[in-house]
C-alpha positions in Angstrom: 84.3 -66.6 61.7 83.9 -69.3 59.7 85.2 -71.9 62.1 82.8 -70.3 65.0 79.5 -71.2 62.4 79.1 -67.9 61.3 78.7 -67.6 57.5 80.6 -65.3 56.1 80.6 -62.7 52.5 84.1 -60.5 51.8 83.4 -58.8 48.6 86.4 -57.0 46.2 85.5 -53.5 46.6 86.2 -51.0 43.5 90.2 -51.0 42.9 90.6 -54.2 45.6 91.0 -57.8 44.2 89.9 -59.0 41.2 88.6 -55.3 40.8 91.9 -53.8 40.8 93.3 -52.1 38.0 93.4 -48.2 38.1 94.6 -46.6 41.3 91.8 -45.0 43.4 92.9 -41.3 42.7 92.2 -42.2 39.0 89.0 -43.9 39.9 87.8 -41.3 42.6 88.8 -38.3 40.0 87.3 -40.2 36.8 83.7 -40.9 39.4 83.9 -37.0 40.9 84.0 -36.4 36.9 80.4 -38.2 36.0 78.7 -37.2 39.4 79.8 -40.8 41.1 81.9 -40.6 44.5 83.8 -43.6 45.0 83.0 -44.4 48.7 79.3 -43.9 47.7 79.8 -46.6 44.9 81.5 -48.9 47.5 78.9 -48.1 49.9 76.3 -49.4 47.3 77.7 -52.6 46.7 78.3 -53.7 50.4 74.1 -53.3 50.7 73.9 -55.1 47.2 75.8 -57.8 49.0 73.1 -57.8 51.8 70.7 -58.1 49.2 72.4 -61.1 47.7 72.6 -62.7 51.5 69.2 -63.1 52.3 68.3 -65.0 49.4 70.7 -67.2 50.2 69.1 -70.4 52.4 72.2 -71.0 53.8 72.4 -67.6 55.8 69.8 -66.4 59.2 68.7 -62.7 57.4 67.5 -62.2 60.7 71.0 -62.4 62.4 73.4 -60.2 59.8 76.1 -58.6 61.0 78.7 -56.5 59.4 82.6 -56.1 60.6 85.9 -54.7 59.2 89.3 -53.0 59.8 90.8 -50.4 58.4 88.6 -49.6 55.4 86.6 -52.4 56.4 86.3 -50.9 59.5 84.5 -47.6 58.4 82.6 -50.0 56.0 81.1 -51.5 58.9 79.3 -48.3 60.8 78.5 -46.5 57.4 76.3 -49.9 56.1 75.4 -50.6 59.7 74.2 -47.3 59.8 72.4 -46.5 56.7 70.8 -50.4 56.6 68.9 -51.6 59.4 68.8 -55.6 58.6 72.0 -55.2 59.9 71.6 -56.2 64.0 75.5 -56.2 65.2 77.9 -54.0 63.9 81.6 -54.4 64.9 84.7 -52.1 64.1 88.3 -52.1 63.9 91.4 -49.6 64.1 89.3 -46.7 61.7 86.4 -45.2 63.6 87.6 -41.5 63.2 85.9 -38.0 64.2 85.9 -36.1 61.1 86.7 -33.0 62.8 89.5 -34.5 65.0 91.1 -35.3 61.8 91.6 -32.2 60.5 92.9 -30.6 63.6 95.4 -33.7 63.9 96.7 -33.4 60.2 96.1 -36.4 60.0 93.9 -36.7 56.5 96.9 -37.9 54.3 95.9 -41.4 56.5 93.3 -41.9 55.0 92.7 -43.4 51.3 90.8 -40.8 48.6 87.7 -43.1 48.7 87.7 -41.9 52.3 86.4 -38.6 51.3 82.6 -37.5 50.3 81.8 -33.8 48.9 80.3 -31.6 51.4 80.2 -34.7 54.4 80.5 -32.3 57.0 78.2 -30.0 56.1 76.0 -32.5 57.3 77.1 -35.2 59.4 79.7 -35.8 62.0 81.1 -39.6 62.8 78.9 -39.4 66.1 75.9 -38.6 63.6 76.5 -41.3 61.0 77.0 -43.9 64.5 74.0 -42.8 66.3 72.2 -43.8 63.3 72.9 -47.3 64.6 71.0 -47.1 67.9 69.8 -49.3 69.5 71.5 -52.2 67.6 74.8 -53.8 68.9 77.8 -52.0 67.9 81.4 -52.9 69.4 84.6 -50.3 67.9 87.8 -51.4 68.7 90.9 -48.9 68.5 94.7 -48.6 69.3 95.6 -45.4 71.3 99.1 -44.6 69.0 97.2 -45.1 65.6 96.8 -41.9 63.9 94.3 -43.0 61.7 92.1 -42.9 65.0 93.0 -40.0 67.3 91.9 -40.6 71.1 90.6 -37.1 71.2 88.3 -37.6 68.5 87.4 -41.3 70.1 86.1 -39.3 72.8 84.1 -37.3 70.9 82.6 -40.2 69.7 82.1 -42.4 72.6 80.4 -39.4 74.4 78.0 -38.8 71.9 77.2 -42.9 71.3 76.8 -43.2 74.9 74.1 -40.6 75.0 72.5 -42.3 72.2 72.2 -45.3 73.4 71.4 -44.2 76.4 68.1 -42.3 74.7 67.5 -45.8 73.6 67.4 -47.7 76.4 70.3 -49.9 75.4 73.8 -48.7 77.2 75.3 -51.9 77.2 74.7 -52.2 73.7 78.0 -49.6 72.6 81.2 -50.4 73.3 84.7 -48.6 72.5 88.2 -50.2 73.6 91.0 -49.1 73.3 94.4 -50.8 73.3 98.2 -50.1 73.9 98.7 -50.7 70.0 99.0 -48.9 66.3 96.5 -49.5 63.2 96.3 -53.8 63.6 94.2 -56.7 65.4 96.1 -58.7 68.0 94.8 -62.1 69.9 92.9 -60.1 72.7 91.0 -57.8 70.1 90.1 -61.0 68.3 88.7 -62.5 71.4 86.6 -59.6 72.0 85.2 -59.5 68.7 84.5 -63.3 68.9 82.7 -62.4 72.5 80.9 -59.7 71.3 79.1 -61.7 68.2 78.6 -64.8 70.4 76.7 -62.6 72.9 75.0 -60.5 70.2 74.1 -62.4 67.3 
């Protein structure tokens, strides 16, 4: 990113990094505990860190743009999602149907901080991603990664592409899908690097 111009902010989330030191059943369980969930805490410092970027006069607030994998990944839609000065969101190897999950048996994937009290009692993965409409949103997956089961892709490319649609914006979603497990290769990088060069 860096080398392309674009400035960019990768924060130590709660037990990552410099911030590591209890394991995140012990920090999820101790949050859970006081009323805290841990992906809700991670959640709040990933906007905090938005808040810190547009003060700074080296950075466009007008052209943010938020991207991940794995984790980092789901990071991306949820912020993109619940904070609009972010204008391109991109995604990669972790955008997951809730549902689909479940029916896979697949949940043991996933890390603890994954999982928020009584999420799906109001909001599937299309929900939280439709949130994002109209603004530029590229998901990347691999077809044999179980983190991200094609059925559940479906689901959720069906769903965006009606809400875009709504919008006015079609060409504005995009969801690829590659021949590969949970990782980045050259030709997802490239597409990534396309995608912000044309959106941001």
């Amino acid at each position: 990113l860096t080398q392309a111009g674009y400035a960019a902010l990768c924060i130590d989330t709660w037990v990552f990094g410099e911030r590591r030191g209890r394991s995140e059943m012990d920090a999820f369980k101790d949050m859970l505990w006081h009323g805290q969930v841990l992906w809700g805490m991670m959640v709040y410092d990933a906007i905090r860190a938005i808040d810190f970027l547009e003060f700074r006069d080296d950075v466009d607030s007008e052209r943010l743009g938020t991207m991940g994998i794995s984790m980092g990944s789901t990071m991306a839609w949820w912020i993109a999602a619940l904070d609009e000065r972010v204008k391109v969101c991109v995604d990669l190897c972790c955008l997951t149907d809730f549902e689909t999950l479940i029916e896979t048996n697949n949940l043991a994937g996933h890390g603890i901080y994954y999982y928020v009290p009584s999420l799906l009692e109001h909001f599937s993965t299309a929900d939280i991603n439709a949130m994002i409409a109209p603004r530029p949103h590229l998901s990347l997956a691999g077809l044999y990664d179980r983190l991200t089961p094609q059925k559940g892709l479906e689901i959720i490319d069906k769903a965006l592409k009606k809400a875009y649609r709504k919008k006015g914006a079609e060409d504005a979603w995009q969801l690829k899908t590659y021949g590969v497990g949970h990782m980045e290769t050259a030709t997802m990088r490239k597409e990534v690097m396309d995608f912000l060069k044309k959106w941001m």
